[in-house]
N, C-alpha and C positions, 0 to 999 in steps of 0.2 A: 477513628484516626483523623488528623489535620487533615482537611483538603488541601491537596497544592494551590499556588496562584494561580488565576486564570495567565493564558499565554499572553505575552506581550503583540500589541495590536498589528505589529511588524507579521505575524504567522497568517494574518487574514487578508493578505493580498492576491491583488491580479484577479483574475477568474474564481478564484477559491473565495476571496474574500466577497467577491460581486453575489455568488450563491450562497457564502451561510448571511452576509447581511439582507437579501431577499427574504428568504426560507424562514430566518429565526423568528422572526416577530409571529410567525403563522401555526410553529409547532411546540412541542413540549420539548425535545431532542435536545442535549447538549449542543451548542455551539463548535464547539471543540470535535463531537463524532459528525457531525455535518462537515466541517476540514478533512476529517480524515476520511470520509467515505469518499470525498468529491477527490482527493488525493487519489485513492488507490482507481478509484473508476477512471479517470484521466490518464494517471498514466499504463493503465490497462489497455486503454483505448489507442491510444497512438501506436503502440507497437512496438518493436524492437529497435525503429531506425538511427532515433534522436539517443544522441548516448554522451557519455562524458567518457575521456583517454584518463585513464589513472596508469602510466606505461602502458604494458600490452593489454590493461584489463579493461573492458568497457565495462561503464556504468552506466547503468538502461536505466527508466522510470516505473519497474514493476515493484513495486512496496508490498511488504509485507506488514499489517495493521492490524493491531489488538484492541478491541475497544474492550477498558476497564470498568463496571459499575459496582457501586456496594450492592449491589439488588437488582434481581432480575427484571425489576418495572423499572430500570435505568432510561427508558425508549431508545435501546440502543437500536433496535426492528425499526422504530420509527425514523429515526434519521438515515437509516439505510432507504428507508419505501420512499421519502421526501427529497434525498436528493439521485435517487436511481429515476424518480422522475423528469427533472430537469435534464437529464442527460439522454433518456427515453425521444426526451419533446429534440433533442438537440440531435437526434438520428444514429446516438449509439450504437453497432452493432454488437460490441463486446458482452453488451448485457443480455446475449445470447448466447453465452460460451462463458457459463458457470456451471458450478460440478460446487457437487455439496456433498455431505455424508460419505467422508474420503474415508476408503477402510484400507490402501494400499498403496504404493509407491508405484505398481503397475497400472491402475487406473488412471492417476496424472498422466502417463505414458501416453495409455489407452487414447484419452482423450484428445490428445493432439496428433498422434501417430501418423508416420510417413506411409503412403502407400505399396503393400506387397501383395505379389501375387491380385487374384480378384478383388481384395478390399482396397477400394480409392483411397482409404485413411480422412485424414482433415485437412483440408487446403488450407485453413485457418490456424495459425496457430499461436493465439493469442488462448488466454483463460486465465480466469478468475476461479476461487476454489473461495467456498463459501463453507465458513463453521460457524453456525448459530451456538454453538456448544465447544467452546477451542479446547476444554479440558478432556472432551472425548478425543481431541484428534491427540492432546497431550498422550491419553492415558493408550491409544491404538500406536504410535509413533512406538511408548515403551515396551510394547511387547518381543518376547523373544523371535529373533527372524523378520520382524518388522521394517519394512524396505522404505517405509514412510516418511520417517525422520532424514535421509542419506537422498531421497529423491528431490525433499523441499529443497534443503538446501542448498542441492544442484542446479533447483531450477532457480532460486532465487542469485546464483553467480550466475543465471542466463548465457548455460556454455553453448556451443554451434550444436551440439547431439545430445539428447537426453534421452539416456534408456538406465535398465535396471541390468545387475549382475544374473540375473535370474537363466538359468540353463534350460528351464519351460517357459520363456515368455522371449521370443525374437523380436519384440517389437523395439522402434526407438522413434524419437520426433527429431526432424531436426531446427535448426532456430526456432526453439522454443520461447517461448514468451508470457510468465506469469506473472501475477499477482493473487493474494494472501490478503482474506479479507474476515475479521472476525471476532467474535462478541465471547466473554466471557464475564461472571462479578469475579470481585478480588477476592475473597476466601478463597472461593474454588482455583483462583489464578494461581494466590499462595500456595495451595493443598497439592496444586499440580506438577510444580517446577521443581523437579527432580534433581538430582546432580547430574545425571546423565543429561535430563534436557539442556542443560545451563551449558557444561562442561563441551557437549560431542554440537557445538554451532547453531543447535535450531535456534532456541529461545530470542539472542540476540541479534535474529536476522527479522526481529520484529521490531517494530516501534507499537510502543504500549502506550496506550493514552486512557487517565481517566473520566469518565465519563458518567452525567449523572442527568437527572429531569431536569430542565433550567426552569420549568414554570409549569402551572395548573390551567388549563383548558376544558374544562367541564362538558363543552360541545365541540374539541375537536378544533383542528384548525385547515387552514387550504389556501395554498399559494395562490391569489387571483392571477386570471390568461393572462390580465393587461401587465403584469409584471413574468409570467414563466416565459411568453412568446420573446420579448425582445431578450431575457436571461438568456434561452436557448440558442439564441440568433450569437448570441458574444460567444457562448461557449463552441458552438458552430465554428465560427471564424478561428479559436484561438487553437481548435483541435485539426483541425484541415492544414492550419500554417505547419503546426508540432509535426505530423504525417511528413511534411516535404522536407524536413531540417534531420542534416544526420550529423557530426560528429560536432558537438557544443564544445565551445573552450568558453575562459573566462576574461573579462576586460583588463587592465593590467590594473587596477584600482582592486577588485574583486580579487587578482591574485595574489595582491599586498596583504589583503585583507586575511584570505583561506592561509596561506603563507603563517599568520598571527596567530590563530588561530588553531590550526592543524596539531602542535605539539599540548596544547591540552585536551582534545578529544581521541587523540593516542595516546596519553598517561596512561602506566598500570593504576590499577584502584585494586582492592581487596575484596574476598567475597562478595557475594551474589549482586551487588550493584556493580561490581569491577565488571564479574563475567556478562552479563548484560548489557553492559553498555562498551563490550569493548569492540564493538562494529557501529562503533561512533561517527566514524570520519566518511566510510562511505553512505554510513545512513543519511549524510548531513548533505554528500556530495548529491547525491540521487536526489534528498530533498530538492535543493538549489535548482536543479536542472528543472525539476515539473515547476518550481515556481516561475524559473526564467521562462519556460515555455507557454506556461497558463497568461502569464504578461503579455502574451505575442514580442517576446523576444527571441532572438536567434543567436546571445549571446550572454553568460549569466554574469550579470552586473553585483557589484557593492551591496544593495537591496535585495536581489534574491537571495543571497548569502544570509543578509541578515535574518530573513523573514524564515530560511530555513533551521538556523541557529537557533530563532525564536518558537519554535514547535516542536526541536530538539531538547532544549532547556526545559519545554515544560513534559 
């Protein structure tokens, strides 16, 4: 198949852009899954507080991230190890509150759960869910009785309470706070997208990015300290400010802009590209926010818009 275009240089700004133009020269990784890992880790990281008003709905910075390869030696592994460490060096906690090999809708629960009775629960309630394999969580989601599919998508509207209907499971979390983080090649992506997954919300509450080796490294590569230490130090600074900023608007330039814009990423489209993409606009909105935030802004400008538009489009 065509490769698409690489993304317009607009999507590698602020903080995102500071760590895939470190990191790339050093790995094999798509440039592209180094944005999108540093994406969902960021705004995993900050929490629930920073959000955007869309009416009564907030829109938090938990992404949900597909990475796409023709082949399983995409280095999709590898761009997650290269830039989970920059964020490591940079005092992460989040990267401690991953959950992998999800086989239920009650385990998302489990793992953030408010305290009852004897069990303290999680004071934390941030988390990352990690599918090195997204077509098993595909193929687990479709099963009959499957609480999987009906859980993500609740956590990814980031309501006040997240629990399951389940009549043997009383647990529930409340502000909950995820991110979706995950690697599949495209066959298998193809072979997996059901009409149920398309149809019943999951599938397009992801952004899918292709993803491929950008270069041959025979011996490997390695970010040197004299450039991770002072990377980490920005990233430091831009995720502490994100923590203190709670309810983002836009600048009235930015809202001219969303304003323009808005009625073509709500157009109907037809089959499986319609369904897909037709959680457009808050995908677009969320972007905007983690970019205005990774800038060390407190307000998302003309430029975040763009640069989010720009890794939207591709």
């Amino acid at each position: 198949r065509e490769w698409p275009e690489p993304p317009d240089e607009a999507a590698f700004s602020g903080i995102f852009g500071d760590i895939v133009h470190a990191v790339e020269p050093h790995t094999e990784a798509d440039r592209v899954a180094l944005l999108g890992h540093a994406l969902v880790y960021f705004g995993a990281e900050i929490g629930r507080e920073p959000r955007v008003m869309v009416g009564a709905t907030a829109h938090r910075g938990g992404l949900f991230v597909a990475h796409a390869g023709p082949t399983a030696a995409g280095r999709k592994g590898t761009a997650k190890a290269e830039v989970e460490a920059v964020f490591r060096e940079a005092g992460a906690t989040v990267l401690d509150r991953v959950v992998s090999g999800l086989q239920s809708g009650e385990a998302v629960v489990n793992a953030i759960r408010d305290p009852k009775g004897k069990d303290e629960g999680e004071t934390d309630k941030r988390l990352i869910l990690f599918e090195a394999e997204l077509g098993r969580l595909f193929k687990v989601a479709g099963r009959d009785g499957s609480t999987v599919s009906a859980v993500l998508r609740e956590l990814w509207d980031s309501p006040r309470v997240l629990q399951t209907a389940s009549k043997h499971f009383g647990e529930k979390a409340t502000e909950p706070h995820g991110a979706l983080l995950a690697h599949i090649t495209s066959d298998e992506l193809i072979a997996r997208l059901s009409s149920d997954d398309i149809t019943n919300g999951l599938a397009n509450r992801f952004v899918f990015l292709s993803v491929r080796r950008s270069k041959c490294l025979p011996d490997g590569g390695r970010l040197p300290e004299a450039v991770l230490r002072p990377l980490a130090a920005r990233l430091r600074e831009r995720l502490d400010l994100a923590r203190t900023i709670g309810e983002v608007t836009r600048t009235p330039e930015a809202r001219a802009a969303w304003e323009a814009v808005y009625p073509v990423l709500t157009e109907e489209r037809p089959g499986l590209v319609g369904a897909l993409l037709a959680r457009g606009a808050p995908q677009v909105c969320r972007l905007s926010l983690l970019y205005a935030l990774g800038s060390g802004a407190a307000r998302i400008e003309r430029e975040h818009l763009e640069s989010a538009l720009a890794l939207w489009s591709y």
